[in-house]
C-alpha positions as CSV (number, residue, x, y, z in Angstrom):
1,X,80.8,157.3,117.1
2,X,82.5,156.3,120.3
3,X,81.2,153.0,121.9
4,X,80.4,152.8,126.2
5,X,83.2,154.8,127.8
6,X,85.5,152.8,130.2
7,X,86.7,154.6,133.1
8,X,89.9,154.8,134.9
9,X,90.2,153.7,138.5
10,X,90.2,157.8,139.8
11,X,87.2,158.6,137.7
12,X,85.1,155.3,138.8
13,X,85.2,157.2,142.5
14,X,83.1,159.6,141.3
15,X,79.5,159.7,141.3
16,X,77.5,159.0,137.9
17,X,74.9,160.8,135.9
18,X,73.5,160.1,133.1
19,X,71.8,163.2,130.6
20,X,69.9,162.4,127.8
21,X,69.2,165.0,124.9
22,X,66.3,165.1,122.3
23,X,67.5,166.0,118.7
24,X,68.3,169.8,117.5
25,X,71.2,172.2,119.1
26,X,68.8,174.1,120.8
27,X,68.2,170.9,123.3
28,X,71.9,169.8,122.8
29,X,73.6,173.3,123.9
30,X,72.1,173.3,127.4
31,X,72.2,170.4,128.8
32,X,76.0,169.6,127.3
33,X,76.2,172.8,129.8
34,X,74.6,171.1,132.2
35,X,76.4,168.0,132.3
36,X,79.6,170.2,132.4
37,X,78.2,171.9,135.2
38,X,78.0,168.5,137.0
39,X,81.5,167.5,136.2
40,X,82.8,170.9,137.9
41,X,80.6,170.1,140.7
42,X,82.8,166.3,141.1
43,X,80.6,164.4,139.1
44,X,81.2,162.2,135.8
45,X,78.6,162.5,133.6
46,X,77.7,160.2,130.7
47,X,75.9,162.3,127.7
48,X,73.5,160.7,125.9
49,X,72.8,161.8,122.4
50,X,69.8,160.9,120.0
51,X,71.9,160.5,116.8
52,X,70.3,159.8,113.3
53,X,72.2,158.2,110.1
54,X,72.5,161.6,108.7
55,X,74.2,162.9,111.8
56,X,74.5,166.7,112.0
57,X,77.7,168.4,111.5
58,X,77.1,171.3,114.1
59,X,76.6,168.8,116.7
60,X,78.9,166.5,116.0
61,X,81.5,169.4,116.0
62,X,80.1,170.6,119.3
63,X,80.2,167.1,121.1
64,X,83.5,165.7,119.4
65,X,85.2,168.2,119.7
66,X,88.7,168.3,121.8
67,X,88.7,170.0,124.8
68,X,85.7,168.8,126.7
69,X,85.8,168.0,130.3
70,X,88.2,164.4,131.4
71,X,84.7,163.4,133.4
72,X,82.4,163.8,130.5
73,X,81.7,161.2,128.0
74,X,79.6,161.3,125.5
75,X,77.6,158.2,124.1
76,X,75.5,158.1,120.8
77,X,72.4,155.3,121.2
78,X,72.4,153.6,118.2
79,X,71.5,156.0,114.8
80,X,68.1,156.0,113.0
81,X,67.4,155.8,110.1
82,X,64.6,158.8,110.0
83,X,63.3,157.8,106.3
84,X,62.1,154.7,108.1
85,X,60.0,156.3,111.3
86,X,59.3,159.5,110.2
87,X,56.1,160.4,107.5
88,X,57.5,162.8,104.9
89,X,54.5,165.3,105.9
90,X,55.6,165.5,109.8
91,X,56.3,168.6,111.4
92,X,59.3,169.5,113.3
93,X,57.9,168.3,116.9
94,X,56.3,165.4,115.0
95,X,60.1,164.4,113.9
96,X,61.9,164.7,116.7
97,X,59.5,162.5,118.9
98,X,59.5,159.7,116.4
99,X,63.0,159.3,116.2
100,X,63.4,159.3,119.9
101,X,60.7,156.9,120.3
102,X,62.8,154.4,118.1
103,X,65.9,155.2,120.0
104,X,64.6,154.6,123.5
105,X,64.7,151.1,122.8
106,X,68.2,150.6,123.3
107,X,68.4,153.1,126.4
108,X,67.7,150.2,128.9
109,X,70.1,148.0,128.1
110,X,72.8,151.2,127.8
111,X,71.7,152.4,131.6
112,X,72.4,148.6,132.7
113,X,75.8,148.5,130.6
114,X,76.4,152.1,132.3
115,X,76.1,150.4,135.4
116,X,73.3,151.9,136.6
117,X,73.9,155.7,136.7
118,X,73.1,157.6,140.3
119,X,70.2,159.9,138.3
120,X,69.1,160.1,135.0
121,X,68.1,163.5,133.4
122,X,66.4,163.9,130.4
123,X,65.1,166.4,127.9
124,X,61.8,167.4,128.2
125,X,61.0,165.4,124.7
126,X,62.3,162.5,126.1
127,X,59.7,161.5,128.9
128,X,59.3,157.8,127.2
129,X,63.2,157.4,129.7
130,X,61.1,157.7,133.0
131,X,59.3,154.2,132.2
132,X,62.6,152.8,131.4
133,X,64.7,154.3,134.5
134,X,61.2,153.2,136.7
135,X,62.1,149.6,135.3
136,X,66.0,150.2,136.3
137,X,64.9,152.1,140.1
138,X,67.1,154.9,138.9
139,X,66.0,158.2,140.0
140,X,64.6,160.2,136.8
141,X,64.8,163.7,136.5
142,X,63.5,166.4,133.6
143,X,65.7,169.3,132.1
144,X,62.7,171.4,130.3
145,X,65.0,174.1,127.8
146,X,62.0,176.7,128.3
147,X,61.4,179.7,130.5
148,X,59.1,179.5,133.9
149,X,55.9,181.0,132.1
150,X,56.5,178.2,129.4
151,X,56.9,175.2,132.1
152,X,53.9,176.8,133.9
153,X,52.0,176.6,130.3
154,X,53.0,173.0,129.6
155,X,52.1,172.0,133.8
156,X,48.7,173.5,132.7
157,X,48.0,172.5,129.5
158,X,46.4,168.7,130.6
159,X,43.4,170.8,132.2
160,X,43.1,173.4,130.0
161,X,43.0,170.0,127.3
162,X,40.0,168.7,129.4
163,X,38.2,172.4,130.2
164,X,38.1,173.0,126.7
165,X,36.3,171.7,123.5
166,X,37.2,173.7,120.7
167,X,40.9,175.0,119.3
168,X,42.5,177.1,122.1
169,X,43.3,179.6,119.5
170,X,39.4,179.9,118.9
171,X,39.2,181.2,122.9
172,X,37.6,184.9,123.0
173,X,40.2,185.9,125.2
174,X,43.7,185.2,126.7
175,X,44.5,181.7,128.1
176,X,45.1,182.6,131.8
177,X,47.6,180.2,133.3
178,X,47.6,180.0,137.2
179,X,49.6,182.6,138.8
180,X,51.3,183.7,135.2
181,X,50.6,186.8,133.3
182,X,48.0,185.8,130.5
183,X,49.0,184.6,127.0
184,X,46.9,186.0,124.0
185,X,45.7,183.1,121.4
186,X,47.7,184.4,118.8
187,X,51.0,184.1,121.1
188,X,50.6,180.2,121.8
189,X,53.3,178.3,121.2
190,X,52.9,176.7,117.7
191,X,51.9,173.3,118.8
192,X,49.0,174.1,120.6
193,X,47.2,175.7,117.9
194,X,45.8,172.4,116.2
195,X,44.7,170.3,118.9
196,X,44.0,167.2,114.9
197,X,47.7,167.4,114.3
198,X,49.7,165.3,115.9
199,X,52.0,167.6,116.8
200,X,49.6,168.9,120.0
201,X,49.5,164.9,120.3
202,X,52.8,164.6,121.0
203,X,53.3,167.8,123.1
204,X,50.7,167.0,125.4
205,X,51.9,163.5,125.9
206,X,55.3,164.6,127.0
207,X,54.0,167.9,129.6
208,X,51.5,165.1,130.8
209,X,54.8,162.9,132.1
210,X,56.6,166.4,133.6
211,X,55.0,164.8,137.3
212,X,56.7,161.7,136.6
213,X,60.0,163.4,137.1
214,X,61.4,164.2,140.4
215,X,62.5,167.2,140.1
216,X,62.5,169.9,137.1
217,X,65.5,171.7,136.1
218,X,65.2,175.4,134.0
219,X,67.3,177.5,132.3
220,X,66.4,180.4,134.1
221,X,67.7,182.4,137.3
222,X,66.0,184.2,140.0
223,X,67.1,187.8,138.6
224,X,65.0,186.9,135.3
225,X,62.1,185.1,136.2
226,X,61.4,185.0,140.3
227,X,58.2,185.7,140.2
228,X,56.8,182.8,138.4
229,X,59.6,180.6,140.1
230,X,57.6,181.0,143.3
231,X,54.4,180.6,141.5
232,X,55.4,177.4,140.4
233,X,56.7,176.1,143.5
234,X,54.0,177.7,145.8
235,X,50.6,178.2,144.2
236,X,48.1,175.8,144.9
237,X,47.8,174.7,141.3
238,X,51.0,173.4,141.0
239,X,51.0,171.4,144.1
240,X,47.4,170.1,143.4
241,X,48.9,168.4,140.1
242,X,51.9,168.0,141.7
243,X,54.2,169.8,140.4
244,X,57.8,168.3,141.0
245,X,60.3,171.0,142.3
246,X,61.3,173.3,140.1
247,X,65.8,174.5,140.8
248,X,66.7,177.3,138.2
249,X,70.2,176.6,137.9
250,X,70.6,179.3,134.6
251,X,71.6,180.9,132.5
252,X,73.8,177.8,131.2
253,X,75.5,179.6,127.7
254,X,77.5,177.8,125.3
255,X,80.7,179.8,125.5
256,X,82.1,180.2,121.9
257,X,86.0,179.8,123.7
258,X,89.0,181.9,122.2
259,X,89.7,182.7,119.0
260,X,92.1,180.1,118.1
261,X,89.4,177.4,118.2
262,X,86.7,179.7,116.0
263,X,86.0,179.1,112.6
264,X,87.6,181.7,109.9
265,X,84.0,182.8,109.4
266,X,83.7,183.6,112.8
267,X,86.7,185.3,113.1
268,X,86.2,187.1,109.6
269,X,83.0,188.8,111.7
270,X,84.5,189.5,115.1
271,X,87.6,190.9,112.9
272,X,84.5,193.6,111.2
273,X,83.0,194.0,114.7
274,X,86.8,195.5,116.1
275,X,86.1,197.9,113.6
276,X,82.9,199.3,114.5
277,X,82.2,201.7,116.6
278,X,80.6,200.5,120.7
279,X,77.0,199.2,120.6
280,X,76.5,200.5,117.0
281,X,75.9,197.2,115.2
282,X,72.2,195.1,115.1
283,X,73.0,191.6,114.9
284,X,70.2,190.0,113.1
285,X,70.2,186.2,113.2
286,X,66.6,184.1,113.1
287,X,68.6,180.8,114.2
288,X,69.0,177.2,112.5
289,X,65.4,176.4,112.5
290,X,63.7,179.5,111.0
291,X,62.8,180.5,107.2
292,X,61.9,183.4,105.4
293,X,60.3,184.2,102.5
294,X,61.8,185.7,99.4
295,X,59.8,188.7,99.8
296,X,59.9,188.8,103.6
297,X,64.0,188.6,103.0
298,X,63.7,191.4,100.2
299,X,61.5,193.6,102.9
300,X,64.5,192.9,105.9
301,X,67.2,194.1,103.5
302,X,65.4,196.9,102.6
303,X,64.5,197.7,106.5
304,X,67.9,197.2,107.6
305,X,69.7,199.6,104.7
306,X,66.9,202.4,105.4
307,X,67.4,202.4,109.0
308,X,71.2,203.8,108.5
309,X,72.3,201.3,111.3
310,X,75.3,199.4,111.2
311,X,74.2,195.1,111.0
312,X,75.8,192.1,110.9
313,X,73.2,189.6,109.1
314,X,73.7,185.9,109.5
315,X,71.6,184.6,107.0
316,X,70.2,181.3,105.9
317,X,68.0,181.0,102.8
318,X,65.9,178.0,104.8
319,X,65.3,176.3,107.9
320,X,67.9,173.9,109.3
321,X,67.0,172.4,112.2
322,X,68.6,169.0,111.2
323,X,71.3,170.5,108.8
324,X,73.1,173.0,110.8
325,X,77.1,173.2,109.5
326,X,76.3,171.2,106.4
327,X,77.5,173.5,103.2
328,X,74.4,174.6,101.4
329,X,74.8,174.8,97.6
330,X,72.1,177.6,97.6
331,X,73.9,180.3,97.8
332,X,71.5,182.8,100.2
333,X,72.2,186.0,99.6
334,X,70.9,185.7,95.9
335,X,67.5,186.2,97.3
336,X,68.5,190.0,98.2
337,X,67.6,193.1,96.7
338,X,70.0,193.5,93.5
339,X,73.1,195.9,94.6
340,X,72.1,195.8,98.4
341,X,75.5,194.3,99.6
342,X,77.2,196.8,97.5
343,X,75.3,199.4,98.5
344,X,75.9,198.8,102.6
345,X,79.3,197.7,102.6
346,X,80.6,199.9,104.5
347,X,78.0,199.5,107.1
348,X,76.7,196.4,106.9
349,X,78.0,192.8,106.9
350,X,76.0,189.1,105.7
351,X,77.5,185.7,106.5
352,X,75.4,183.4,104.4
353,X,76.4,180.6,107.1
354,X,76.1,179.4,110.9
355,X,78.3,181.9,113.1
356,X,79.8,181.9,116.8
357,X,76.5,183.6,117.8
358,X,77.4,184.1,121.5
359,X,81.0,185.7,121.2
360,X,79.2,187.7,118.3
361,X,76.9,188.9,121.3
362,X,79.5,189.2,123.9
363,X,81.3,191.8,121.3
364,X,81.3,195.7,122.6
365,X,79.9,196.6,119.4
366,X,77.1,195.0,119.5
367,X,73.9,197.2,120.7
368,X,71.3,194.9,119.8
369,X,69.8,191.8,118.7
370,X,67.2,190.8,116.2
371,X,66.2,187.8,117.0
372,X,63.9,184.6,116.9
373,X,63.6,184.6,120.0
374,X,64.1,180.7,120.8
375,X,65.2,181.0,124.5
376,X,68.4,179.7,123.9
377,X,69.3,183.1,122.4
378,X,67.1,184.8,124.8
379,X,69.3,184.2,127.4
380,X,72.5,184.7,125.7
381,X,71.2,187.8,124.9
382,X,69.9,188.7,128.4
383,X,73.2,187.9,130.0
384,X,75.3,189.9,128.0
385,X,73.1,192.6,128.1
386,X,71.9,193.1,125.0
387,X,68.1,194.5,124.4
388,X,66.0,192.4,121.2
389,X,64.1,193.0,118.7
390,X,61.4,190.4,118.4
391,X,60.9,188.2,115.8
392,X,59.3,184.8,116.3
393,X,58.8,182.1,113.7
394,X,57.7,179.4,115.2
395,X,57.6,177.1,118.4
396,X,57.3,178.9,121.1
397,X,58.9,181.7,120.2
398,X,55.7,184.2,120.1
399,X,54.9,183.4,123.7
400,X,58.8,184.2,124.2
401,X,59.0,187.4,122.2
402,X,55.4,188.6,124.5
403,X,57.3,187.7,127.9
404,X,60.7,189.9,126.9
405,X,58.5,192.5,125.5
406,X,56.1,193.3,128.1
407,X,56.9,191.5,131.2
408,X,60.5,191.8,131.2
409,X,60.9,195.3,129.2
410,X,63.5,194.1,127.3
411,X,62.6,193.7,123.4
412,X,60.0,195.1,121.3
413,X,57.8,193.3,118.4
414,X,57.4,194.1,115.1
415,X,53.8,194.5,113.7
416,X,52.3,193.3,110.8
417,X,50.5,196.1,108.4
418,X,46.6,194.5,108.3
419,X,46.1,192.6,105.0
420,X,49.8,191.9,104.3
421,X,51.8,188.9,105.6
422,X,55.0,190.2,105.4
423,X,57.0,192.7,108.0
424,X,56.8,196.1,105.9
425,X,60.7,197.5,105.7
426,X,59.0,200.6,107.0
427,X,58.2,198.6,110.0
428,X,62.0,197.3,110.1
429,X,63.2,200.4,109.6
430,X,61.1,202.1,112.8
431,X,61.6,199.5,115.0
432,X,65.7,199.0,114.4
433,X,65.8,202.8,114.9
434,X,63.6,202.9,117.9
435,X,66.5,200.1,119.6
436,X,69.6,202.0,118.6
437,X,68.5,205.5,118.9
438,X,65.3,206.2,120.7
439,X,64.1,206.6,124.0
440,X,62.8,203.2,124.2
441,X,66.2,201.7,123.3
442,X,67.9,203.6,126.2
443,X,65.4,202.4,128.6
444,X,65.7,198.6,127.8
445,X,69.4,198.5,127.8
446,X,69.2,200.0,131.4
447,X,66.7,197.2,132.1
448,X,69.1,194.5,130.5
449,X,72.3,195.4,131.9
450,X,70.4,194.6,135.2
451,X,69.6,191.5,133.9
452,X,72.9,190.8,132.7
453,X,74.0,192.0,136.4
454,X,71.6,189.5,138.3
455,X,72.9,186.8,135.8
456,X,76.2,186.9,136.7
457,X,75.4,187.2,140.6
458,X,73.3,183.8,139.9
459,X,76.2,181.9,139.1
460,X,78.5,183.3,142.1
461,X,79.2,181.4,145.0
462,X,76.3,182.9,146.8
463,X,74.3,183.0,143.9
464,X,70.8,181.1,143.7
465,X,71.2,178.9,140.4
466,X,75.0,177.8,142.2
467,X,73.2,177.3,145.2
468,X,70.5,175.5,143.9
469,X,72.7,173.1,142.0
470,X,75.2,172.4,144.9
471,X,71.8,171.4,146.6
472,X,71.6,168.9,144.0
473,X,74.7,167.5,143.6
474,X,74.8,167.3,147.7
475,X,71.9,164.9,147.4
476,X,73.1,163.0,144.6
477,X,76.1,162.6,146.1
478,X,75.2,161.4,149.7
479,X,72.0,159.1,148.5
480,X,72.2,155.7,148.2
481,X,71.6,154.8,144.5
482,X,70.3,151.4,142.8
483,X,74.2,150.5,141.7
484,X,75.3,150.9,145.1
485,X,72.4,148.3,145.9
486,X,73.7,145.7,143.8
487,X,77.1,145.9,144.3
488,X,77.6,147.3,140.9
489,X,78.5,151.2,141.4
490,X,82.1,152.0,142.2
491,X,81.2,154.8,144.4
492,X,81.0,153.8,147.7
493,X,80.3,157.1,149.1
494,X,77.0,157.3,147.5
């Protein structure tokens, strides 16, 4: 892995930020997007990266890769080993903290070797850098990779932890967060719902450090979520546990880039999508961290081939949260119904393998999306206007999949048939025809093409996430910072 960057003389008269990421593409993606943002904005950027000594393939591919910005560097802290931090019974959360917790102890000496970056941003698992940037007098600020209602959760959660005694998915009715539409038990994000494990542990011990931060930035835009943008920022709440300002500088999307520098898997798909017909395919993908069943993947295939829609399945036999672009020997598509690719070739297609999801979404053929709904692929779904189907398997997906569905109009859930613990393919098949063909399809594609319309205006010139970041960058730039004191940052101008 690459070593401290040195800088030529043109770059050094540029103002520095630092941005530091927690394990797992789904905090990687945005805030490499971020940081790119930055650079376009006159910065350079130094991108941090928790890195293990079983690095990941997808993300090594994602940050090594040629063509990144001239301004943006990216720096590994030293690898862990995770055999020697992490219990072999730890949940996903669980991991991820441990391993940053063993990696923040090279960050100090890394920000002083940086020479003292003008800000430092960090993920929202990462809250242990806000002591160490305190040490340094750098200013510290959180990226949270969640929607507004989630933030608002997570600002809430330390008083609902002291107002209640028992599990919160015990309460006899919905959790009512200030100013946000209520969240049923069931729909809690996953590590809220054992307050023993250590999981909630670690959860609440990074949303207790959001008010270390001095400001918060979201991966969401006015058009999507402007209600509970002002709630955060104005309702007495927020400012009573203060709350640091919220800027929704969304949605940043990893852009999959041209077809030359796709993968022949990739373009094998895109090459099937030119030959179906305009918003006739469901692209069903559950994402890197998810798992099914066998039964539950025997009960999809089924769905999918009774519904008599066209689908593009990318499909992983297991979760992969830490493996993503690693070549599984297990072979996926075993697991399906015997003679059910034979039997939908002409209308369906399964990539037993990670896939270019976002140019898969930005294809004209695509009319709709089943999906995990982890809001990374919300949001690549919302701005390029594709409706959802709702699937969530973990995280905070359910509380997700209950926000697009019936705050924002623009998915609808699946149900579960009472005493079975699978998604019936009857189920599969109503609710993929209901999306394609129904009434209620029709209506949320008008609803997310105007989400898809307000994206795009977000990112103008005029538009509030641009404008909320060039308020930013104005500040960063024009604000003494603790290199500048010490005669040790080579931006005079700051």
């Amino acid at each position: 892995m690459p070593g401290t960057p040195s800088y030529a003389a043109d770059q050094e008269d540029k103002t520095h930020v630092a941005v530091l990421a927690s394990s797992g593409l789904g905090h990687v993606i945005p805030l490499l997007e971020f940081s790119k943002c930055l650079v376009g904005h006159g910065f350079r950027v130094t991108f941090l990266v928790v890195t293990t000594v079983d690095p990941t393939p997808a993300q090594d591919q994602l940050l090594y890769a040629p063509g990144l910005p001239r301004d943006l560097h990216v720096l590994a802290l030293p690898a862990v080993d995770p055999t020697s931090v992490v219990p072999e019974d730890s949940r996903l959360l669980t991991r991820v903290c441990l391993i940053f917790e063993a990696s923040v102890k090279s960050l100090k000496a890394t920000l002083i070797e940086l020479r003292y970056p003008r800000a430092l941003v960090v993920d929202l698992f990462c809250t242990q850098a806000f002591d160490v940037a305190g040490e340094l007098s750098i200013p510290a600020y959180s990226f949270c990779t969640t929607s507004a209602k989630m933030l608002a959760f997570s600002l809430y959660l330390p008083t609902l932890d002291r107002e209640v005694t028992g599990e919160l998915v015990d309460l006899p009715g919905p959790v009512r967060v200030p100013g946000c539409p209520p969240i049923r038990p069931e729909d809690l994000l996953d590590q809220v719902k054992d307050r023993k494990n250590e999981e909630y542990r670690w959860f609440l011990y990074h949303v207790s450090r959001l008010t270390m931060a001095d400001w918060i930035f979201l991966n969401t835009w006015e058009g999507l979520e402007s209600g509970l943008l002002r709630v955060l920022r104005e309702d007495s709440f927020y400012r009573q546990v203060l709350a640091p300002p919220v800027h929704a500088i969304g949605p940043l999307v990893h852009e999959d880039g041209n077809v030359e520098g796709l993968g022949s898997t990739d373009v094998e798909c895109l090459a099937w999508l030119d030959g179906q017909p305009e918003e006739s395919v469901v692209l069903v993908s559950l994402g890197s961290g998810g798992t099914l069943t066998r039964e539950q993947q025997v009960e999809m295939a089924w769905g999918l081939e009774l519904s008599q829609q066209r689908f593009l399945w990318i499909h992983f036999v297991s979760a992969a949260f830490f493996n993503v672009g690693r070549d599984e020997e297990d072979d996926p598509t075993k697991y399906l119904p015997q003679g059910f690719l034979e039997k939908t070739r002409e209308v369906g297609m399964v990539v037993p393998s990670w896939a270019a999801q976002v140019a898969i979404l930005s294809h004209p053929s695509i009319g709709a999306f089943l999906s995990h709904c982890g809001w990374n692929s919300s949001i690549e779904s919302l701005s390029k206007g594709v409706p959802m189907i709702a699937w969530p398997l973990y995280a905070e997906q359910r509380t997700n999949a209950a926000m697009l569905a019936e705050d924002v109009g623009v998915a609808i859930r699946l149900s579960v048939e009472e005493g079975r613990k699978v998604v019936g393919r009857k189920e599969i098949e109503r609710v993929v025809r209901a999306v394609m063909r129904g009434e209620e399809g029709k209506r949320m594609r008008r609803k997310v093409r105007d989400i898809r319309d307000s994206s795009v205006e977000s990112l103008s010139h005029s538009g509030s996430s641009q404008a909320s970041l060039a308020a930013v960058c104005e500040d960063w730039k024009t604000t003494k910072c603790r290199g500048c004191e010490e005669e040790l940052c080579a931006d005079p101008a700051s």
